[in-house]
N, C-alpha and C positions, 0 to 999 in steps of 0.2 A: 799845212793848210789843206782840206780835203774838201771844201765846195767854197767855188768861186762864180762869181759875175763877172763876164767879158762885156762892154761897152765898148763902142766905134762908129767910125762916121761909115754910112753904106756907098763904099765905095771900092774899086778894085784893092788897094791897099790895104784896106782894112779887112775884108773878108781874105787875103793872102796870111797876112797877120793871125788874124782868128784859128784857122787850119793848123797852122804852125803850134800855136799854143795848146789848142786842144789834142790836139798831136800828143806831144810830150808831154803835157798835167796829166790826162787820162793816163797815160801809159804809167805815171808815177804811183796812179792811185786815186787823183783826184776826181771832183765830179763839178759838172759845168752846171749851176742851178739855173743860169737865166743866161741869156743871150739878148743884149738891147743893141741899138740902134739909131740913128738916124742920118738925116739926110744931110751930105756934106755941102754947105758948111756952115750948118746948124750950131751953135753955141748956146742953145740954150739948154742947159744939162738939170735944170732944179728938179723937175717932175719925174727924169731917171735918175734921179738921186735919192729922190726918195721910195723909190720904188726898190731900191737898191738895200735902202738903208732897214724897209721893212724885210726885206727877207733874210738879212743877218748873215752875208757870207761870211766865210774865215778872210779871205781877200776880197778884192777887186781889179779884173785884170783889164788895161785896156790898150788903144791905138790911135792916136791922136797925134797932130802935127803942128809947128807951129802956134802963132794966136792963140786957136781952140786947144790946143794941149795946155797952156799955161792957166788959161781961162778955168779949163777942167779940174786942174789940181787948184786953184783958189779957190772952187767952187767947193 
């Protein structure tokens, strides 16, 4: 996979997360196309899903916890 969207809640944990990942993907080769966001503990993901979905990554990388993580992959 060589371009990915990173999603998370903006919060310490998530942006530690982020670091981390882009860290290692970059270094492998890959490229970060979009960085979204919002605010913890926002669960509504429809509108970054589609925003997602328009730009056609190979992946989808995220950080989510909890509720909202489960939320997220249903969604």
């Amino acid at each position: 996979h060589k371009k990915a969207v990173w999603i998370t809640w903006k919060y310490a944990a998530g942006d530690e997360a982020f670091e981390g990942f882009k860290e290692s993907y970059t270094k492998a080769g890959g490229t970060i196309v979009k960085e979204l966001g919002l605010p913890f503990p926002n669960v509504e993901f429809q509108a970054l899903l589609t925003e997602i979905a328009a730009l056609k990554p190979d992946a989808v990388a995220c950080f989510f916890a909890g509720g909202g993580a489960a939320k997220f992959i249903r969604d």
